[in-house]
C-alpha positions as a LaTeX table, in Angstrom:
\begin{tabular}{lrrr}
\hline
Residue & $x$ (\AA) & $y$ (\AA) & $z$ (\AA) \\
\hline
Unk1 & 28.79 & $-32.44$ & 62.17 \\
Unk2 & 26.84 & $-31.75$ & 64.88 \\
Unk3 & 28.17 & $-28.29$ & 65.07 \\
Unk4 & 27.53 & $-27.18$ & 61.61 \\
Unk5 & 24.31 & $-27.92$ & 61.49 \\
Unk6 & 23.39 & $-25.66$ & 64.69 \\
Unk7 & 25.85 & $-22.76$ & 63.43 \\
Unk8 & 23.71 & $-22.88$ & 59.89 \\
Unk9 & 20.39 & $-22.72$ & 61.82 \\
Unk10 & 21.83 & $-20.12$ & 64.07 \\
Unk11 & 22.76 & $-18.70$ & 60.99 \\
Unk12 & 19.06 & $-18.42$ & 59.30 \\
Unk13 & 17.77 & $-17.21$ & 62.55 \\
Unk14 & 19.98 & $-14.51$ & 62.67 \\
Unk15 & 19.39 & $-13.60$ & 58.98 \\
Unk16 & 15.68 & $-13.55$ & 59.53 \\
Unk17 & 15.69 & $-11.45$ & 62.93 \\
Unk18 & 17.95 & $-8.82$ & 60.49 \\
Unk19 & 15.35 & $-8.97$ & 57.53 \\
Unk20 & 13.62 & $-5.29$ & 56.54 \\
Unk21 & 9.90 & $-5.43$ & 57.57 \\
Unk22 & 8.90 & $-5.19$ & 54.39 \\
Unk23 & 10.43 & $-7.88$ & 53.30 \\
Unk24 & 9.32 & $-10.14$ & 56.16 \\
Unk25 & 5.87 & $-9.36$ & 55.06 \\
Unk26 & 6.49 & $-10.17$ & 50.99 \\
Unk27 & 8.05 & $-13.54$ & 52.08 \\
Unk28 & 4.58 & $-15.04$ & 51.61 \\
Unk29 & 3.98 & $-13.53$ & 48.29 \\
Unk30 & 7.58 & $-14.98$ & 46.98 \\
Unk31 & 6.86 & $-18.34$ & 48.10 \\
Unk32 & 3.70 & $-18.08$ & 46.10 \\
Unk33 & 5.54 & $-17.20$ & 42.75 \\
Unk34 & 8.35 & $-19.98$ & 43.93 \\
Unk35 & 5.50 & $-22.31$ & 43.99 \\
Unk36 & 4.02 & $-20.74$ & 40.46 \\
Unk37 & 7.59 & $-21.60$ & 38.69 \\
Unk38 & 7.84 & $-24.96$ & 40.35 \\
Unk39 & 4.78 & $-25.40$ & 38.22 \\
Unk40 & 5.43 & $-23.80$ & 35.26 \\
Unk41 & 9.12 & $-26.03$ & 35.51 \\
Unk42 & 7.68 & $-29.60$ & 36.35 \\
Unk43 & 8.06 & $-31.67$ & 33.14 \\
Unk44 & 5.50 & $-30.86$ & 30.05 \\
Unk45 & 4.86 & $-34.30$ & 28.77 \\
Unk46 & 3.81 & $-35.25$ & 32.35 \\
Unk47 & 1.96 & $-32.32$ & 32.88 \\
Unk48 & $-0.39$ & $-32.21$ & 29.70 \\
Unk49 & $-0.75$ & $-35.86$ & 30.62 \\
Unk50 & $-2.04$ & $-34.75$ & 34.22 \\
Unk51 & $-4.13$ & $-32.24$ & 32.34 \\
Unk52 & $-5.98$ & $-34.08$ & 29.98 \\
Unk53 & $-6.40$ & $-37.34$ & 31.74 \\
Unk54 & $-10.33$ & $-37.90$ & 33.37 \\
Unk55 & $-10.49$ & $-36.51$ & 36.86 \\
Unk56 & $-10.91$ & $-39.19$ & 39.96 \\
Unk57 & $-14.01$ & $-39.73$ & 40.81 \\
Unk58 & $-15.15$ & $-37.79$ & 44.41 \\
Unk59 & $-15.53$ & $-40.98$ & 46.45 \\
Unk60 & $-11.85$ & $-41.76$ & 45.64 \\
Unk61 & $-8.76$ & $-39.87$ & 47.69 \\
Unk62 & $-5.88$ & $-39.03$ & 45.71 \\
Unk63 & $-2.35$ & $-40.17$ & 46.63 \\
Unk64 & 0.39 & $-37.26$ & 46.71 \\
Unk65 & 3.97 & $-36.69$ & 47.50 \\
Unk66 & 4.48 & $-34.90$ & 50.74 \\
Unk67 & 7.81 & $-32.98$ & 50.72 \\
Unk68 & 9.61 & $-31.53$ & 53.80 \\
Unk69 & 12.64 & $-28.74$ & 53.82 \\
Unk70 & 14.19 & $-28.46$ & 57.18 \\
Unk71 & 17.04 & $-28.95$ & 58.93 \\
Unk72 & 18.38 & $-31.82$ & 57.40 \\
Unk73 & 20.95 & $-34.02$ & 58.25 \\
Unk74 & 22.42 & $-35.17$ & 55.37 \\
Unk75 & 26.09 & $-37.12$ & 56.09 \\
Unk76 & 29.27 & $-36.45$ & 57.90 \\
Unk77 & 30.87 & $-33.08$ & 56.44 \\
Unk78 & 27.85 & $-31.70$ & 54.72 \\
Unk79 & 25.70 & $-28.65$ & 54.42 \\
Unk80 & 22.41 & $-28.40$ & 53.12 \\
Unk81 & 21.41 & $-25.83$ & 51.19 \\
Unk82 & 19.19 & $-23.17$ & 53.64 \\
Unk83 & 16.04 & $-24.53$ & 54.04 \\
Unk84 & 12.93 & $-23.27$ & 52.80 \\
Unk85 & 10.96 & $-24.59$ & 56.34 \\
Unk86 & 8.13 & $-25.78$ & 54.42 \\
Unk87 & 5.58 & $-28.63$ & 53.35 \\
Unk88 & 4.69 & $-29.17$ & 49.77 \\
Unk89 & 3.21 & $-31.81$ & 48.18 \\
Unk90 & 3.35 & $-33.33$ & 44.36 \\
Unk91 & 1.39 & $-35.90$ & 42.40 \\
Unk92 & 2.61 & $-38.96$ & 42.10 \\
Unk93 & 3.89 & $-38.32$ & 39.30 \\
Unk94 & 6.26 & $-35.81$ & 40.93 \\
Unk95 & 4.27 & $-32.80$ & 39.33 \\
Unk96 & 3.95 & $-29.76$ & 42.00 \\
Unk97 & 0.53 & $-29.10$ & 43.66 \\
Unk98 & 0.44 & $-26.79$ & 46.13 \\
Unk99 & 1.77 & $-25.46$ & 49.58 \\
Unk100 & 0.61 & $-27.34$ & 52.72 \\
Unk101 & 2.49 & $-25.31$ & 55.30 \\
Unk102 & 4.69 & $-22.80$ & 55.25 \\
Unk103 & 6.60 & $-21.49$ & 58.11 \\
Unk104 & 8.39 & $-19.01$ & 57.51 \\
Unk105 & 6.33 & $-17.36$ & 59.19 \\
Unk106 & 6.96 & $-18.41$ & 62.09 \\
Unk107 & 10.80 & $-17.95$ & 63.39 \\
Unk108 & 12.48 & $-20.39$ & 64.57 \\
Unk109 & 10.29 & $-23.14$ & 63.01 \\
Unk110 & 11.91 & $-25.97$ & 60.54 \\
Unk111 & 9.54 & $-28.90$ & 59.81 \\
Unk112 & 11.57 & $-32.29$ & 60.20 \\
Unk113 & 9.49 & $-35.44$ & 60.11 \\
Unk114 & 6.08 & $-36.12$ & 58.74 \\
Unk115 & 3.75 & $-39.29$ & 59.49 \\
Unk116 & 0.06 & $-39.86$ & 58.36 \\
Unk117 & $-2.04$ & $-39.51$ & 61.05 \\
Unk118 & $-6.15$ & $-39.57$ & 59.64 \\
Unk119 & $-7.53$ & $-39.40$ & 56.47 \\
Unk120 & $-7.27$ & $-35.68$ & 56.37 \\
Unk121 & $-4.09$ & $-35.15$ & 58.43 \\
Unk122 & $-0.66$ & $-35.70$ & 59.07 \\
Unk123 & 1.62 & $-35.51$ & 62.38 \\
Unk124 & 4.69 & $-33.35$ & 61.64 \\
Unk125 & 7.67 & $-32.76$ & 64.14 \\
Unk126 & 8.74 & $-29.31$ & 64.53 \\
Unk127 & 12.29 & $-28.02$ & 65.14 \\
Unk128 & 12.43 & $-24.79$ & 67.18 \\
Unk129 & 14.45 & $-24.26$ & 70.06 \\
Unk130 & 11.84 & $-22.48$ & 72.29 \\
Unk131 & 9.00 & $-24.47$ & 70.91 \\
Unk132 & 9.49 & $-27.81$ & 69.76 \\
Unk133 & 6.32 & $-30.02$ & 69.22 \\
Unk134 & 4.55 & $-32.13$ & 67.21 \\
Unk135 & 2.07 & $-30.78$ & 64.98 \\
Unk136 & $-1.83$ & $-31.72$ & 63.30 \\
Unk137 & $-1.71$ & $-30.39$ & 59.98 \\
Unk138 & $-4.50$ & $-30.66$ & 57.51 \\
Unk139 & $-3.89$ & $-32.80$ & 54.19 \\
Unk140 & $-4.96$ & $-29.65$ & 52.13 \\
Unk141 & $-3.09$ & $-27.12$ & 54.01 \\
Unk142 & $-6.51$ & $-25.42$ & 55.75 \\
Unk143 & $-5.64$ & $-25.69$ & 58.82 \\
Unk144 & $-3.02$ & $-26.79$ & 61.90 \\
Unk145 & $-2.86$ & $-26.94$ & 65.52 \\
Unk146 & $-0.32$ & $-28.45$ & 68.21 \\
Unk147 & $-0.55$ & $-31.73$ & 68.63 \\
Unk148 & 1.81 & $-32.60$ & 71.38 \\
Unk149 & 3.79 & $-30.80$ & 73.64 \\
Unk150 & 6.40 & $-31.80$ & 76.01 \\
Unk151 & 9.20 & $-29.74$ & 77.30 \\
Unk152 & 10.70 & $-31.85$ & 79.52 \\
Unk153 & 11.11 & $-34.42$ & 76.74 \\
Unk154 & 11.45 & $-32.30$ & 73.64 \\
Unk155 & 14.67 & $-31.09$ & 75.31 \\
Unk156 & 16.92 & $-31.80$ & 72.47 \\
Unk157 & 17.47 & $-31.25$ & 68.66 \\
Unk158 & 14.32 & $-33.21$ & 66.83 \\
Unk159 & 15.30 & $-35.68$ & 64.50 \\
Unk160 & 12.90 & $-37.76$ & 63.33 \\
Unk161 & 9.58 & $-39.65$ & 64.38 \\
Unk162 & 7.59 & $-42.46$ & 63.87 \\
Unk163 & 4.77 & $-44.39$ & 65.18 \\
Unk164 & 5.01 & $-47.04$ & 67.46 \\
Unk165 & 3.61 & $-50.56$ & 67.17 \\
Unk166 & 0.65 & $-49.78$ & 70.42 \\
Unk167 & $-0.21$ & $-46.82$ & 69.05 \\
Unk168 & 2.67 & $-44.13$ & 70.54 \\
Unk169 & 5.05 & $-41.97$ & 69.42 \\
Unk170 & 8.67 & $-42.26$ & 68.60 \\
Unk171 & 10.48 & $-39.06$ & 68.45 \\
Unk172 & 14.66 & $-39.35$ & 68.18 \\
Unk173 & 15.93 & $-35.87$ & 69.22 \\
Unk174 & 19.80 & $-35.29$ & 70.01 \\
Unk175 & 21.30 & $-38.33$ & 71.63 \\
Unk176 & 18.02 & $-40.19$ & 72.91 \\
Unk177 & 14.23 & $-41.35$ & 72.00 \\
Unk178 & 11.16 & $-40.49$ & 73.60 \\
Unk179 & 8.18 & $-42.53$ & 73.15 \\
Unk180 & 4.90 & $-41.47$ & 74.27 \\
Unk181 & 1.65 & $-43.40$ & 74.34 \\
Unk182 & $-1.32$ & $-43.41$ & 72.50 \\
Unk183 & $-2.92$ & $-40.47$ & 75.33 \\
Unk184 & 0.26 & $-39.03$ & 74.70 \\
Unk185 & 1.68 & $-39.54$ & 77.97 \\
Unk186 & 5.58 & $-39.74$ & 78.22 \\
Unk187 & 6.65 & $-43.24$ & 78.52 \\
Unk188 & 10.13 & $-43.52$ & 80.42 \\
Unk189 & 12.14 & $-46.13$ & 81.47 \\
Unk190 & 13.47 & $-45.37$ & 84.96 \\
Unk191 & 14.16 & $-41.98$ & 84.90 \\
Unk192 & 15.53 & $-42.24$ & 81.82 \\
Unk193 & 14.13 & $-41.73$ & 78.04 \\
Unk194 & 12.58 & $-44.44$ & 76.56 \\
Unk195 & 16.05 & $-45.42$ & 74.56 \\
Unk196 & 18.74 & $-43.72$ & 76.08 \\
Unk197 & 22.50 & $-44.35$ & 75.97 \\
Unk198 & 22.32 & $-48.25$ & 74.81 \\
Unk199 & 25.06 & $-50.32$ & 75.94 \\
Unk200 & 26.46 & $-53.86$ & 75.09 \\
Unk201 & 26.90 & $-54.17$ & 71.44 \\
Unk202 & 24.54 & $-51.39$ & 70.62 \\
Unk203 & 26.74 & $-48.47$ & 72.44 \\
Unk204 & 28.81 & $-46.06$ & 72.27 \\
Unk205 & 25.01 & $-44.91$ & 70.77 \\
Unk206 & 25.24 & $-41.31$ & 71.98 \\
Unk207 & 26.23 & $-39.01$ & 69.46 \\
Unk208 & 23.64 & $-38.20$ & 67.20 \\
Unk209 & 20.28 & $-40.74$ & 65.60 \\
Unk210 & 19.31 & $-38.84$ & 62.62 \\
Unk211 & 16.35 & $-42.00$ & 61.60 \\
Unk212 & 14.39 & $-44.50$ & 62.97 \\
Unk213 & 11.81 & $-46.81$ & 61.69 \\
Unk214 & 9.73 & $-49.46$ & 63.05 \\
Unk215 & 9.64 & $-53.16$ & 62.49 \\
Unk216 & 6.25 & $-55.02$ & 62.46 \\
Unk217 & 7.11 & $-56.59$ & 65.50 \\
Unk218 & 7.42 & $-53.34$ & 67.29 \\
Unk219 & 11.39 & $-53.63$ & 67.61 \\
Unk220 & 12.97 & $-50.00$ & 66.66 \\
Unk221 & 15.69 & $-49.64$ & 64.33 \\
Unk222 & 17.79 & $-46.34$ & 65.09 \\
Unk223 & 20.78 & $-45.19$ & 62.90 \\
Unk224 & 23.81 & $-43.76$ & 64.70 \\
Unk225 & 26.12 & $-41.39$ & 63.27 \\
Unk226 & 29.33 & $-41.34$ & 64.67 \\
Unk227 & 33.01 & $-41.94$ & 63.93 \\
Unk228 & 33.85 & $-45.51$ & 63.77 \\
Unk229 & 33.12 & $-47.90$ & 65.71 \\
Unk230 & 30.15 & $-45.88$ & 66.28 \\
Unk231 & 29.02 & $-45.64$ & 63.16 \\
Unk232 & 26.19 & $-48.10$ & 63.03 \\
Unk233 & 22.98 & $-49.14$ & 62.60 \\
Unk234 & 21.26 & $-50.44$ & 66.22 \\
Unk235 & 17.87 & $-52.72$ & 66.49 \\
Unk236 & 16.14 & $-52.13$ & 69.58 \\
Unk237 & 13.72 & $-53.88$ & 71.95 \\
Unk238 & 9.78 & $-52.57$ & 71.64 \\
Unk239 & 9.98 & $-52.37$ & 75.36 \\
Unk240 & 12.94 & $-49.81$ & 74.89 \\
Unk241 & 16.44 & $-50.17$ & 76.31 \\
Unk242 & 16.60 & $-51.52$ & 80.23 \\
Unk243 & 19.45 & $-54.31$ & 79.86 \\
Unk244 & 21.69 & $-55.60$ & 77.29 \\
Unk245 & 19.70 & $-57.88$ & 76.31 \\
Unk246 & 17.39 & $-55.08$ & 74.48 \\
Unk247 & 20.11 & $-54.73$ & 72.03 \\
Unk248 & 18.83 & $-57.30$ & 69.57 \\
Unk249 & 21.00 & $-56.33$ & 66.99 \\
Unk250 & 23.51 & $-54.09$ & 65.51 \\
Unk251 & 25.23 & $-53.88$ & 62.22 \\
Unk252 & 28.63 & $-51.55$ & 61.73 \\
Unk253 & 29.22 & $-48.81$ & 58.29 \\
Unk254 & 31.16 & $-50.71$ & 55.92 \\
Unk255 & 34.01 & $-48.76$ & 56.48 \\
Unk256 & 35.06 & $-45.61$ & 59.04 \\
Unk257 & 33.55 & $-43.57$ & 56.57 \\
Unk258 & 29.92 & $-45.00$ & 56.44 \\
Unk259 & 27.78 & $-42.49$ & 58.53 \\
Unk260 & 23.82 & $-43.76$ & 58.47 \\
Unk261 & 21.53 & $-41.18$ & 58.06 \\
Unk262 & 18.33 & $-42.82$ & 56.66 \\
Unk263 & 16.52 & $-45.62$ & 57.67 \\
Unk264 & 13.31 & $-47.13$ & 56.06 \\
Unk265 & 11.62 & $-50.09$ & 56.14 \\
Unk266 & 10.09 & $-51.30$ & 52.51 \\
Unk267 & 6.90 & $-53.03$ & 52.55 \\
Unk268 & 8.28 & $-55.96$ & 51.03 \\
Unk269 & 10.70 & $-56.61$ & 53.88 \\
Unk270 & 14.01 & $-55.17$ & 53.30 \\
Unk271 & 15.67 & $-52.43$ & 55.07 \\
Unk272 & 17.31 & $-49.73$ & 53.64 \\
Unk273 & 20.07 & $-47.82$ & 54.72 \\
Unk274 & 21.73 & $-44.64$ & 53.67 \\
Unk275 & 24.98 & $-43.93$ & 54.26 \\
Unk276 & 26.74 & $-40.30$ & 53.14 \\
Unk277 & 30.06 & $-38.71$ & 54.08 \\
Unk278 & 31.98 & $-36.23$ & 52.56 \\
Unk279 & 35.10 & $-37.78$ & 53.14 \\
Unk280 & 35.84 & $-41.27$ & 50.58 \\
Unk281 & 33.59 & $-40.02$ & 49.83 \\
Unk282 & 30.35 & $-42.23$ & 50.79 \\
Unk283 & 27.24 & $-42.20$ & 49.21 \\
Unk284 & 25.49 & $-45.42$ & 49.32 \\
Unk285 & 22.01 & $-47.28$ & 49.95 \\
Unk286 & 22.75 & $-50.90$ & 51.87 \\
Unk287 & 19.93 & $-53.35$ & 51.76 \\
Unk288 & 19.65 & $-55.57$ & 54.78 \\
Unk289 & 17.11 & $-58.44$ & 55.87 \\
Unk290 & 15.41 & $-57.76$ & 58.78 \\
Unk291 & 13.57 & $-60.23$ & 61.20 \\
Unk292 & 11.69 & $-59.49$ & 64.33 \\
Unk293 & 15.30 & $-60.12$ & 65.77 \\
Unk294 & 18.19 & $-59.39$ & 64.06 \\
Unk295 & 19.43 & $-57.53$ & 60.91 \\
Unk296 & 21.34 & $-59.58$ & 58.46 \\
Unk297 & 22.45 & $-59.59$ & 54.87 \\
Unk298 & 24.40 & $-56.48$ & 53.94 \\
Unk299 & 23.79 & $-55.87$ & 50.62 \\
Unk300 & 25.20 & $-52.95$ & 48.45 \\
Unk301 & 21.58 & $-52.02$ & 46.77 \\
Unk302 & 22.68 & $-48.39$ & 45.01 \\
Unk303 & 25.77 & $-46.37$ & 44.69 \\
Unk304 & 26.52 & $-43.45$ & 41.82 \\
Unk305 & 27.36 & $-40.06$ & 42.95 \\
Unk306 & 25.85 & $-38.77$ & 40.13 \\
Unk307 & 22.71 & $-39.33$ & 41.21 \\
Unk308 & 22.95 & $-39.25$ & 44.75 \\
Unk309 & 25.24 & $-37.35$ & 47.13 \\
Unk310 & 23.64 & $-36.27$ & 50.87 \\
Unk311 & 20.93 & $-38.85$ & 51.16 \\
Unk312 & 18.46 & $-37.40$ & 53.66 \\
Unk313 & 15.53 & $-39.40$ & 53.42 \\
Unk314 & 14.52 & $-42.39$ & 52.34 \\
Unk315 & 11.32 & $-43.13$ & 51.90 \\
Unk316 & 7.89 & $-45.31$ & 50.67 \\
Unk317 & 6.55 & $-43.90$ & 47.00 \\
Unk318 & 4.16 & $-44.50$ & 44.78 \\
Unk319 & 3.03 & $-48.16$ & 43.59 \\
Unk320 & 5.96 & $-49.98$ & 46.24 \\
Unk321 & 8.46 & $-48.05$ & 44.51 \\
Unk322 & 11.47 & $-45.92$ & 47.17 \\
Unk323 & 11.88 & $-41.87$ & 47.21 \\
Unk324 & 15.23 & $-40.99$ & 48.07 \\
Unk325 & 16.24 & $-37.21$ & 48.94 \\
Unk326 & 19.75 & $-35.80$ & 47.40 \\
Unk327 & 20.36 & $-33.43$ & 49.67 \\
Unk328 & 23.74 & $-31.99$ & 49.16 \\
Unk329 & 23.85 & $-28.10$ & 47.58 \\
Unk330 & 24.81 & $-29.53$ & 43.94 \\
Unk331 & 21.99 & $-31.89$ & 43.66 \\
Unk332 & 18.53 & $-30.75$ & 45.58 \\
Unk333 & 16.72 & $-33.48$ & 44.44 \\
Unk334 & 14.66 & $-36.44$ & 44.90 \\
Unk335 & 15.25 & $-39.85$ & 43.32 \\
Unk336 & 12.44 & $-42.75$ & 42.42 \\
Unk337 & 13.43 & $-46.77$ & 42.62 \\
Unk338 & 12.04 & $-49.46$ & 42.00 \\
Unk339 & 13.06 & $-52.59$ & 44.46 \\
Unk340 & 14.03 & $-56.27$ & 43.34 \\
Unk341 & 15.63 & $-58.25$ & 45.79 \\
Unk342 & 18.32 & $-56.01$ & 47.37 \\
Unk343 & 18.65 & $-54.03$ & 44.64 \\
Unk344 & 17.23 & $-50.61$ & 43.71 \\
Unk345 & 17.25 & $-49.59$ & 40.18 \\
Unk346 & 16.91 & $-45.58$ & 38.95 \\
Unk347 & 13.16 & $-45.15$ & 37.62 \\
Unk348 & 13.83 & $-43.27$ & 34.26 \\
Unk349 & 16.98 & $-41.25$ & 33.59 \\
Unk350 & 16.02 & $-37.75$ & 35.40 \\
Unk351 & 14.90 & $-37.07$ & 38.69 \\
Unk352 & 11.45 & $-37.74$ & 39.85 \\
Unk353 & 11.56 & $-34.51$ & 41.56 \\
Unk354 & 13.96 & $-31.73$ & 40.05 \\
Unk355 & 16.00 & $-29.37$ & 42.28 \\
Unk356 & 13.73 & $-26.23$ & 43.36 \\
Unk357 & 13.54 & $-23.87$ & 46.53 \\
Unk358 & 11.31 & $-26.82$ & 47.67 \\
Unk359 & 13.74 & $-29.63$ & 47.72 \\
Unk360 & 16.76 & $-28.15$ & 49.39 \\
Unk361 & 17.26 & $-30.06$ & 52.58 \\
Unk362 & 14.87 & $-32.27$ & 52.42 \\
Unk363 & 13.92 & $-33.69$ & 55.65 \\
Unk364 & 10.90 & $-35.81$ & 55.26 \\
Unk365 & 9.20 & $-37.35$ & 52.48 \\
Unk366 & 5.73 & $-39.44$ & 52.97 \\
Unk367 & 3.29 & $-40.70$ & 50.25 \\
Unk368 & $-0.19$ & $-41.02$ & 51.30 \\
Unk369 & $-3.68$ & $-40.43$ & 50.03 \\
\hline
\end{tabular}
C-alpha cells in the first residue's frame, strides 16, 4: 500500500513539472471557478436558508468545516482520487465558503493534518519531500508562515498530527512519532523517536501509522496498518515507548482484512475506529471504550458500503455529532453521525458534504470557530 501511494504522488509531481506555463499560471483562476460551482452545487434549501437567516452578531466567531485534500491514506488496496492539495472550509451546515489555502502553487506540497492552534489560526502538517513542516495558517486564508521545521525528524512520509497533553506536538510520519515540546524542541527517547518500533504486545508496529489521537490522560492511541497480526490498533504511554510496559494496550482488526486508518476520540468518551480494505472487502467504523489504560469493548458502530468505502478521516463536527471522509474514487465524500452509545447513525439520507474537486482524498477534517 505503501508503494502506491508514493508512485501516485510521484505521479502528480511528474504531471505538474510537465504542465505548459500557461497553464501553471491559470491553475489559480480554475480553482476559483471550482470553488464558484461548489457553490452554485451545495444544496438550495440549505442555502436560501443560510441566506435569509439574521447574520451573527460581530462579538460572536462562527464555527466552520475545515476540509483537507492530500495524500490520503485511505485502506489497504486503494487509490484516492488525485488530490486537489488544498484547504477549504464549509458552514456547518456543509455549505462551501471559501478557499483557505491552496497549494498548488507550490510543488511538491500536499496538506495532511490540520489542528486548531489560536483563535485565528490553525497548525497544518505539510507533505513534501524536500520540505516537510508544519505550518501557521490564518482562519480566513490571509496569511501563512512555517511554523516548525525539523529535518532531522521530519525524515519520513507525514501522516498525521496532534497535540499533546503538555502542550507538544505529535507528528506520525512513516514508521515512527515525533513529539516535540511546547518551544518546539524535539523530544527523543534515547536516540530514538519519541515512539519508535514498540515491542511486547504493541509490535510488529513498524509498517505504516496513518492516525493518532490523544486520550485525556495524555496516553497516545496510534493505528497500525499492516497485514495481520499487525493490523491493530496500539495505546501508548504519554511518556512515549522506553519498555514494554509503555504498551498499555492493544486491540487486533477483526479479521486479516481490518486495516485501521482513522482514529478519533469523541468527546463523549468513545473511540472510533476506521477500518477499510479493498479486499472482503472492509469498510467499517468500530466503537471502543477507552480508559486512561486500556481499550475495551469492540463494538461494530457503522458498516454500509454504500455510504462509506475508503474512510480517511474521522473526525469531531458540529453540535457532538462525527464527520467521516469517503475517500475512495466512487464516493468523494463526507458523511455526518450522530453518536448514541456505540452506535453511529447516518444524519439525513445524502451526504453532508457532496463529492467535488474539494473532497477527493480527504486527509483532514477539523470543526472549529
Amino acid at each position: 500500500m505503501v508503494r502506491t501511494e508514493k508512485s501516485v504522488h510521484s505521479n502528480r509531481e511528474v504531471a505538474r513539472a510537465h504542465r505548459p506555463a500557461s497553464l501553471r499560471r491559470a491553475w489559480p483562476i480554475v480553482l476559483s471557478l471550482l470553488a464558484t460551482a461548489a457553490t452554485l452545487s451545495c444544496g438550495t434549501e440549505e442555502k436560501s436558508t443560510s441566506n435569509t437567516s439574521t447574520p451573527p452578531a460581530a462579538s460572536t466567531p462562527q464555527t466552520y468545516v475545515y476540509v483537507a485534500s492530500g495524500t490520503a491514506y485511505a485502506g489497504n488496496g486503494i487509490t484516492p482520487a488525485t488530490a486537489t492539495n488544498t484547504i477549504v472550509r464549509y458552514t456547518t451546515a456543509g455549505v462551501f465558503d471559501r478557499i483557505v489555502r491552496d497549494y498548488t502553487n507550490s510543488p511538491g506540497d500536499s496538506p495532511i493534518a490540520m489542528v486548531n492552534y489560536s483563535t485565528t489560526t490553525i497548525l497544518v502538517l505539510v507533505e513534501n519531500t524536500s520540505s516537510r513542516r508544519i505550518e501557521e495558517v490564518a482562519k480566513d486564508g490571509s496569511s501563512y508562515s512555517t511554523f516548525l521545521s525539523n529535518g532531522t525528524a521530519l525524515s519520513a512520509q507525514l501522516r498525521s498530527l496532534a497535540l499533546s497533553a503538555d502542550g507538544g506536538f505529535l507528528v506520525s510520519k512513516g514508521t515512527a512519532i515525533e513529539k516535540f515540546n511546547s518551544s518546539k524542541t524535539r523530544i527523543t527517547v534515547g536516540a530514538n523517536p519519541f515512539i519508535n518500533a514498540p515491542a511486547s504486545t504493541c509490535g510488529t508496529s513498524t509498517t505504516l501509522s496513518p492516525d493518532i489521537a490523544v486520550h485525556s490522560s495524555g496516553n497516545i492511541v496510534m493505528a497500525h496498518a499492516a497485514a495481520s497480526p499487525n493490523n491493530q490498533v496500539n495505546y501508548i504511554s504519554k511518556n512515549g515507548y522506553t519498555t514494554t510496559a509503555d504498551c498499555l494496550s492493544v486491540v487486533e482488526g477483526a479479521s486479516a482484512n481490518h486495516f485501521p486508518t482513522a482514529v478519533h476520540i469523541h468527546s463523549g468518551g468513545k473511540l472510533l475506529v476506521g477500518y477499510s480494505n479493498n479486499t472482503g472487502p472492509v469498510h467499517q467504523i468500530y466503537s471502543y471504550d477507552l480508559s486512561s489504560t486500556a481499550i475495551t469493548a469492540a463494538a461494530v458502530a457503522y458498516n454500509d458500503t454504500s455510504v462509506l468505502q475508503g474512510i480517511s478521516e474521522i473526525a469531531a463536527g458540529p453540535d457532538g455529532s462525527v464527520l467521516v471522509a469517503a475517500s475512495a474514487p466512487a464516493l468523494n465524500t463526507i458523511e455526518k453521525f450522530t453518536i448514541s452509545g456505540a452506535t453511529l447513525s447516518r444524519v439525513g439520507t445524502s451526504t453532508f458534504i457532496g463529492p467535488s474537486v474539494f473532497t477527493k482524498s480527504v486527509t483532514s477534517i477539523l470543526t472549529t470557530e
